[in-house]
N, C-alpha and C positions, 0 to 999 in steps of 0.2 A: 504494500500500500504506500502509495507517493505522501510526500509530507503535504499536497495540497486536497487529498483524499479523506487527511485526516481530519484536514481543516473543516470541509464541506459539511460534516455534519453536526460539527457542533455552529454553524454555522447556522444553519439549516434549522436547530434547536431553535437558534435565537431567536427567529423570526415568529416560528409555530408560536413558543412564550408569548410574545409580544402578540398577539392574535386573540391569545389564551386571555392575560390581564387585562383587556376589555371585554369580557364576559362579567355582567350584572353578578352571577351565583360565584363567581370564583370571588371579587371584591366584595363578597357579606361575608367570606369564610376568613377570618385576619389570618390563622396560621396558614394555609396555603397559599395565600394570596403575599405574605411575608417570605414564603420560600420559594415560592415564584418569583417574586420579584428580587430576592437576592440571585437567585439562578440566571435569571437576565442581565444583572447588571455586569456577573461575573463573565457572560458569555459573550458581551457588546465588545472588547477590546480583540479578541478572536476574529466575529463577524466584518469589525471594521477591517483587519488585517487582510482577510479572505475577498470580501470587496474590491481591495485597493490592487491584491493578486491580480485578481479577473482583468480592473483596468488596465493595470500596467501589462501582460499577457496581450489584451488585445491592440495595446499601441503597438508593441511588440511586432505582432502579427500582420498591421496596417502599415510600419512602416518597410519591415519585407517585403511586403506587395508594392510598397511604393517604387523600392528601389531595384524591383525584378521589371515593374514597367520602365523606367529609366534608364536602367541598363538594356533594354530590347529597344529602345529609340533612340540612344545614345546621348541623353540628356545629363552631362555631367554635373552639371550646377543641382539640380533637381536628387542627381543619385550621393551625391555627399549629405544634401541634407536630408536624405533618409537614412544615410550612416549613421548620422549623429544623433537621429530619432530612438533608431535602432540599439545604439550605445547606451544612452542614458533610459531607455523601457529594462536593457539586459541590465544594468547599475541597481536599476531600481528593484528588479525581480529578487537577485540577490540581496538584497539588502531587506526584502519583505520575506523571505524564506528564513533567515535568521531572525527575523522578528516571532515568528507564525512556529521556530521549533522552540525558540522561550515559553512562548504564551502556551503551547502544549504539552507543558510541563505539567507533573502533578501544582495543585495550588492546594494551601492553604482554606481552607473552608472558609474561615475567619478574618482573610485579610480584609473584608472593607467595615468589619464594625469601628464601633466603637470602643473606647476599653474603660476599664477602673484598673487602677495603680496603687501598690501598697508602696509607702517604702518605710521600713524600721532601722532604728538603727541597732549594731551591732557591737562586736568588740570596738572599746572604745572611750567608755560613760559619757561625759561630756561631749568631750571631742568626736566621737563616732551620731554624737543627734547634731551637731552645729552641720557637720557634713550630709546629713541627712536634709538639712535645710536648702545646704547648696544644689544638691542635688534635685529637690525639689523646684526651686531658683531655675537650675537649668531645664528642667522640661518645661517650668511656665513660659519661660522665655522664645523654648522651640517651637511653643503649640501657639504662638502668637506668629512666630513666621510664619506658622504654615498654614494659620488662619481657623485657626481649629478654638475652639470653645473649653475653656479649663475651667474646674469649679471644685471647691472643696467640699467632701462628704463628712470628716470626721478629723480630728489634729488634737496632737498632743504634745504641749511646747512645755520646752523646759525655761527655767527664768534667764539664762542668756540668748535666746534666743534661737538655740535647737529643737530639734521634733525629734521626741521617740519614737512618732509612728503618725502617718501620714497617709487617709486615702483621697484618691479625688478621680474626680472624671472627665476625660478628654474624650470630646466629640466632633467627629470631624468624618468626610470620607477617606477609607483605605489608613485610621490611623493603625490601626492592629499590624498591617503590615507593615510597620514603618519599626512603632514601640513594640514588635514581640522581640526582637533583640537586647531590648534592656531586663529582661529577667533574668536576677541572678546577684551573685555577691560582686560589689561594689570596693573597691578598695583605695585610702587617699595615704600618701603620704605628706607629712609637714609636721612646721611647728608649731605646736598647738598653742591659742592664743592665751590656757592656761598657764603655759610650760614656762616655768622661770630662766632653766636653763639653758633652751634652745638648742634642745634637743629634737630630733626629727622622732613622729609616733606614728604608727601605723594603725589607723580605724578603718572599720568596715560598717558597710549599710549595705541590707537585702532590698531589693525592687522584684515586686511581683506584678505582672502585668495580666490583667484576666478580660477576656474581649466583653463586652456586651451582650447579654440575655435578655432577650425584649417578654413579658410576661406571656406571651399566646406560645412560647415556644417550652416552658418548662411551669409547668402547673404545681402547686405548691398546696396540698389542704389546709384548709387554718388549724386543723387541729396536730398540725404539722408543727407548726410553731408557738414561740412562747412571747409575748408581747410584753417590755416594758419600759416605761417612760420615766425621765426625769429631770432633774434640773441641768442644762448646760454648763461645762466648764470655761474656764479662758477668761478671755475679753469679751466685753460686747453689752457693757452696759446692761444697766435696773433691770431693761426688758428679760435676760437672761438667768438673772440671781433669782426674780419673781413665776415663771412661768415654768410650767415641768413641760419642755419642746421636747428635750433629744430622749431619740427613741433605741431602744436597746431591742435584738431580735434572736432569739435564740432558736434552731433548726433541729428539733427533739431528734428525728433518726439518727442524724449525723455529729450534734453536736457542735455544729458550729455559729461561733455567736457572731453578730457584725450588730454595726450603730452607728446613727446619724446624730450630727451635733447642731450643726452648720446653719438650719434654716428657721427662723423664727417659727414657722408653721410645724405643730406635731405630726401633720398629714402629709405633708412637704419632704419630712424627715422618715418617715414610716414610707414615702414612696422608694428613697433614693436607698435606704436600711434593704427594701425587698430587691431592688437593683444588684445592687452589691451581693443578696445572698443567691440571688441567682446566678452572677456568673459564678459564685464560687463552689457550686454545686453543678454546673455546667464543665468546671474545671477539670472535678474529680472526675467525669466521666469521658473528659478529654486525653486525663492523662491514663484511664484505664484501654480506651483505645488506642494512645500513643504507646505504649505497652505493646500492647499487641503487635505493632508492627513496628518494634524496636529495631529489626537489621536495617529495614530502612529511613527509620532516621538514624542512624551513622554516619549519615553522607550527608545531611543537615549541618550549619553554621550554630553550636551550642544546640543540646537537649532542653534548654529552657529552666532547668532545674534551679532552682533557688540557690541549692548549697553549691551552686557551681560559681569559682572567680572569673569573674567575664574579665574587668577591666580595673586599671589603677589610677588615679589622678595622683603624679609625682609634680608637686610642688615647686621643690628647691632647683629642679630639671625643666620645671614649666613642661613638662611631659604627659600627656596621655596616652595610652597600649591597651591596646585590646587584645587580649591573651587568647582568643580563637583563631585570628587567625594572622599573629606576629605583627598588628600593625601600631607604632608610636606616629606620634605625631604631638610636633614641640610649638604648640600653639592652645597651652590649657585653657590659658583666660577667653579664647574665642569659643572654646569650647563651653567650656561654663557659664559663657554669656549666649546660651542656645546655639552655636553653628553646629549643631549635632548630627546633622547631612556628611560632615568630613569623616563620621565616624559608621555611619547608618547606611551611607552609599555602597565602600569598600565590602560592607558586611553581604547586602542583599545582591551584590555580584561572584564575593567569594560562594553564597549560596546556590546563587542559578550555574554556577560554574561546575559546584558538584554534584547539583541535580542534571547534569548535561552530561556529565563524566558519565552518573552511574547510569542514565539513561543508553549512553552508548555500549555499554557492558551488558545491559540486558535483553 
């Protein structure tokens, strides 16, 4: 089967879909109609690829006939310039064939959600939450370039101005694909603003990064959970000392608890609390699947794993390294100040590089 055989029907997909989501009975169904329409969106970048084949193909095809009549009449002015028609259709076909074997790569299910982000800090005390903060700093910073929607669900600051533990939600298109590379241990070196002696200390912060679970996709009984509400901590004013908003949500099967702080409204807080415990209950079942087909993620840029050290921010070196796949790069303060593409780009090419390899292998 040609690589544009392959293309054809998922091609072919996209359109039937699109057919499909204006049908009345599919738009009253949310969960179908959410996974149709994710299925569409993932198969538009495909379709357009396949499209643009055909075009280029058929210039292709018209300027060979131009230049087989111009050679039979002996029209030279006429048969060069269907050489160079001819040149730049062949340019272009190539250059859409290596588009069209990327894109028919396995994906990701998850690349266009949305995500929720933990990040705790680690070894360290102090000095491991102040870096927690920076950390934090630098994703608000990225999600602002990239135009993307940051908000905070829950924060736990210390009185210099670190976080023990930090979630929030960045909503944007394809950010999943962008932040799943940031799960994982975090690691800085410097001198900590405690340190009298100026000495260099080595802190760490975990970042877990969980895509978005819209509620039609994972049903939750209430008798599932345990609901309670109380007063807010931090800053934030009367409103916060007087009102019992933030909500605490506990998940009886599984045991796991999550909570919202953040929003003066207790409904507000109990919405974004059910957010959070769905993707992390979406998680578990992501990574029982990822399991399963463990030999092929080996060929993946990191397993994702938490306990795993991605990367170091070296201070005294102005240095950042990302330990998956050897790359430094002596520009920290651009980094810290959001240019996290110097570090995100490298990544999502060393990965299609080895989704290509092994594709070639099998």
């Amino acid at each position: 089967m040609t690589l544009l055989d392959r293309c054809r029907e998922p091609a072919m997909r996209h359109t039937a879909i699109e057919i499909e989501l204006q049908q009345p009975d599919l738009m009253s169904d949310g969960a179908r109609y959410l996974a149709k329409m994710r299925e569409y969106r993932a198969l538009a970048p495909i379709a357009a690829a396949y499209n643009r084949y055909l075009a280029a193909q058929s210039a292709l095809d018209d300027a060979q006939m131009l230049l087989s009549e111009a050679e039979a009449v002996g029209d030279d002015d006429m048969a060069e310039l269907a050489r160079e028609e001819a040149s730049a259709a062949r340019a272009q076909l190539a250059q859409l064939e290596e588009e069209i074997r990327i894109l028919l790569l396995p994906r990701d299910e998850d690349d266009d959600r949305s995500v929720i982000m933990e990040i705790r800090a680690g070894a360290g005390g102090e000095e491991a939450a102040l870096f927690g903060a920076n950390l934090y700093r630098m994703y608000r910073m990225y999600a602002d370039r990239m135009g993307w929607k940051l908000s905070i669900m829950s924060i736990n600051e210390t009185e210099l101005g670190g976080v023990k533990e930090i979630t929030f939600f960045v909503e944007g298109e394809g950010v999943y694909a962008k932040m799943k590379y940031e799960s994982g241990v975090h690691r800085v070196q410097r001198v900590p603003e405690t340190e009298s002696q100026g000495r260099i200390q080595t802190s760490t912060a975990t970042v877990a990064v969980l895509p978005e679970i819209e509620d039609v996709e994972i049903d939750i009984p209430p008798t599932d959970i345990k609901m309670e509400t109380c007063k807010s901590s931090g800053a934030g004013g009367q409103h916060i000392n007087k009102t019992e908003s933030a909500v605490r949500i506990t998940h009886l099967p599984t045991g796991i608890v999550v909570e919202c702080q953040e929003e003066r409204s207790q409904f507000k807080n109990r919405d974004k609390a059910m957010k959070m415990l769905r993707s992390k209950l979406y998680e578990i079942e992501r990574e029982k699947r990822d399991t399963a087909r463990a030999d092929a993620r080996k060929s993946q840029i990191g397993s994702g794993d938490r306990s795993e050290k991605i990367r170091t921010y070296n201070y005294p070196q102005r240095r950042c390294t990302d330990h998956r796949i050897g790359l430094s790069l002596y520009c920290l303060e651009d980094v810290l100040n959001g240019a996290l593409d110097q570090v995100i780009a490298p990544l999502t090419e060393a990965d299609i590089a080895a989704k290509l390899e092994a594709a070639g292998e099998s």
